[in-house]
C-alpha positions as CSV (number, residue, x, y, z in Angstrom):
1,X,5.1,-69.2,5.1
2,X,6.4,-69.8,1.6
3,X,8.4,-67.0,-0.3
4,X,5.3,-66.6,-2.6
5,X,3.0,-65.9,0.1
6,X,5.0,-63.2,1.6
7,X,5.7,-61.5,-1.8
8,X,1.9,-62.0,-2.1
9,X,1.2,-60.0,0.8
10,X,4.0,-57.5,0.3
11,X,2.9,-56.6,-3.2
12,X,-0.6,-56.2,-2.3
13,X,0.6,-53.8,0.7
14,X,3.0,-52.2,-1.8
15,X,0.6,-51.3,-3.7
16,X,-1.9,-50.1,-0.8
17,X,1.2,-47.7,0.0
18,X,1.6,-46.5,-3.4
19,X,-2.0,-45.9,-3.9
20,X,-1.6,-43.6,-0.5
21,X,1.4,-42.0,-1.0
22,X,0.7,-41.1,-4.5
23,X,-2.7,-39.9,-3.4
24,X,-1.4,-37.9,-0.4
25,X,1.6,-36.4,-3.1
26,X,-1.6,-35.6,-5.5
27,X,-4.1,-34.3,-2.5
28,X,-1.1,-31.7,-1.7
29,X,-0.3,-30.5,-5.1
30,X,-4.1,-29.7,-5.2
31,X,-4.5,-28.2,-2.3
32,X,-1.5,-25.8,-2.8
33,X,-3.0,-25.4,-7.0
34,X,-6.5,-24.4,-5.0
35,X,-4.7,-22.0,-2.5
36,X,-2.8,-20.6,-4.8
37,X,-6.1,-20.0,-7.5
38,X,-8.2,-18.8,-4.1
39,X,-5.7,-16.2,-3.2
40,X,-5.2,-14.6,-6.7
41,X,-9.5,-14.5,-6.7
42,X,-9.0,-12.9,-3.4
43,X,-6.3,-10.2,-4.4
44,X,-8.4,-9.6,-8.0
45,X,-11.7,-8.9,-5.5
46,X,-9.3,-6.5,-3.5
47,X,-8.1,-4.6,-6.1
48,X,-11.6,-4.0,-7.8
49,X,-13.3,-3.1,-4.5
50,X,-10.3,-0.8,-4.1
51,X,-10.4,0.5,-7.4
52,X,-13.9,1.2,-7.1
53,X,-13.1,2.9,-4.0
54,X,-10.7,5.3,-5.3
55,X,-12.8,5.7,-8.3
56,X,-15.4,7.2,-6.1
57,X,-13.2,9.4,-4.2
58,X,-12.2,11.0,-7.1
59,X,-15.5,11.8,-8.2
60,X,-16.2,13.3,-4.7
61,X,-13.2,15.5,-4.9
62,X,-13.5,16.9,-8.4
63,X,-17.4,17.4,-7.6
64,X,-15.9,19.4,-4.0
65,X,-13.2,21.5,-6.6
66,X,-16.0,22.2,-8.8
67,X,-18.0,24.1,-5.9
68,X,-14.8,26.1,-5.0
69,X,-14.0,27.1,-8.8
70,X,-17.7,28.1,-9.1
71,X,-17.0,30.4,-5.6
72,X,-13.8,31.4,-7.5
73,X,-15.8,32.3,-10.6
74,X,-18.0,34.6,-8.1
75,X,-15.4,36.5,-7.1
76,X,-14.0,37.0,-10.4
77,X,-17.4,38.2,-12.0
78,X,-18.2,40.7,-9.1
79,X,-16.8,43.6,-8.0
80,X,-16.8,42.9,-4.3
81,X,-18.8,40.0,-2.6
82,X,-21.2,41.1,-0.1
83,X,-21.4,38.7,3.4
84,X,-24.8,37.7,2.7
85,X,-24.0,37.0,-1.0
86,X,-21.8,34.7,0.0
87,X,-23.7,32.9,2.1
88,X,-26.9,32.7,-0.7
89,X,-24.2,31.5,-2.8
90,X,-22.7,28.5,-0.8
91,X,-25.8,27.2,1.0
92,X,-27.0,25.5,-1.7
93,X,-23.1,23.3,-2.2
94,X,-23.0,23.2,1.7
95,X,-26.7,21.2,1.8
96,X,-25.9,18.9,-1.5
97,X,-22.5,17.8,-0.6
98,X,-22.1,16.4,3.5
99,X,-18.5,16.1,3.1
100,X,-18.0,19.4,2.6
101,X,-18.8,21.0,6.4
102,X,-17.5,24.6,5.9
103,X,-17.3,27.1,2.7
104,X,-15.3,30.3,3.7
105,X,-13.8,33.6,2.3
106,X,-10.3,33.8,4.3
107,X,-8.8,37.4,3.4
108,X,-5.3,38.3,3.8
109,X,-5.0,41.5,6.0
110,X,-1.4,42.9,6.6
111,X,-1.3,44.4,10.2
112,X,-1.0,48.3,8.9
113,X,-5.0,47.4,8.0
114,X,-5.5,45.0,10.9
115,X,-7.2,48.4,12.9
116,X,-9.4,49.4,10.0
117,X,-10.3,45.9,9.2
118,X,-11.4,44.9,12.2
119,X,-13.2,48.4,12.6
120,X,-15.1,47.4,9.5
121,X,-16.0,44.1,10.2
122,X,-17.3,45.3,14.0
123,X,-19.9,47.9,11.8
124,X,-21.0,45.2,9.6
125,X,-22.7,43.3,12.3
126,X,-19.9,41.8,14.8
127,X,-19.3,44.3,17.0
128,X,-17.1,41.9,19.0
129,X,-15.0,41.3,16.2
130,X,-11.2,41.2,16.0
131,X,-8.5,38.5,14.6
132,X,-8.1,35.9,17.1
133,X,-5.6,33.0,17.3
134,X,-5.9,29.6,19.2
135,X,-3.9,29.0,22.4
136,X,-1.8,25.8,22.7
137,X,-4.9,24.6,25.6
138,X,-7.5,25.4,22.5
139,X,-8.8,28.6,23.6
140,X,-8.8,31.9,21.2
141,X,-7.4,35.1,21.9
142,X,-6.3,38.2,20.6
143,X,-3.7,37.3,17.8
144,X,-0.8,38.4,18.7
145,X,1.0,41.1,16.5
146,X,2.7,39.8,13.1
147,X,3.2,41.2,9.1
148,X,0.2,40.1,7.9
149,X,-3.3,37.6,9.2
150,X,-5.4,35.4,7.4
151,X,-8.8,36.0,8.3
152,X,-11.9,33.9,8.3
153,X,-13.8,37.2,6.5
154,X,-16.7,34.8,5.6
């Protein structure tokens, strides 16, 4: 083979090489361009579902403080809040908001009252009545003496 021929072939071949080198360089650049543009889309989609998320969340739980302001706002306009007032008042929150699953009244009682309390509660319909506590296997007993209870009163 002459020195033409070969430098024919080589050239030709050379140029293949180049074609598919500089299309493998290009196909690479492109792909990581594409990954990189797919992954921002996909952290921008994140962050408005999130967003959205915590948007709605908020709105739940300033709609939930509104309900206990308006219970707060009961108390403050009466002079004492009778048991079945209460419960008139929060059964209508209770059935339009699930998330909430309990309203109640909790009333501090120091244990010089804890007697007369309980007494009182027992002649307004619970005659079984008294301040209980949990034990550590989930059970409730008799709380045991201490300065002052908090009570579920409602």
């Amino acid at each position: 083979m002459k020195a033409s021929a070969v430098g024919s072939r080589l050239g030709r071949y050379g140029a293949a090489v180049s074609v598919l080198f500089l299309g493998s360089v290009l196909s690479v650049l492109l792909f990581h361009i594409v990954q990189d543009q797919e992954q921002a889309r996909t952290q921008a989609e994140f962050e408005r579902q999130a967003n959205s998320y915590v948007a709605a969340i908020q709105k739940r739980m300033e709609r939930n403080l509104e309900v206990l302001e308006s219970i707060a706002g009961l108390y403050a306009a009466s002079i004492k809040v009778e048991r079945d007032e209460f419960r008139a008042f929060v059964k209508g929150p209770l059935s339009r908001h699930e998330e909430i699953q309990a309203l109640s009244w909790n009333q501090l009682v120091k244990d010089s009252d804890r007697a007369s309390y309980e007494l009182a509660t027992q002649n307004d319909g619970f005659p079984s009545f008294e301040i209980t506590e949990r034990k550590a296997q989930g059970q409730m007993k008799r709380a045991e003496r201490r300065a002052e209870y908090i009570s579920v009163t409602y």
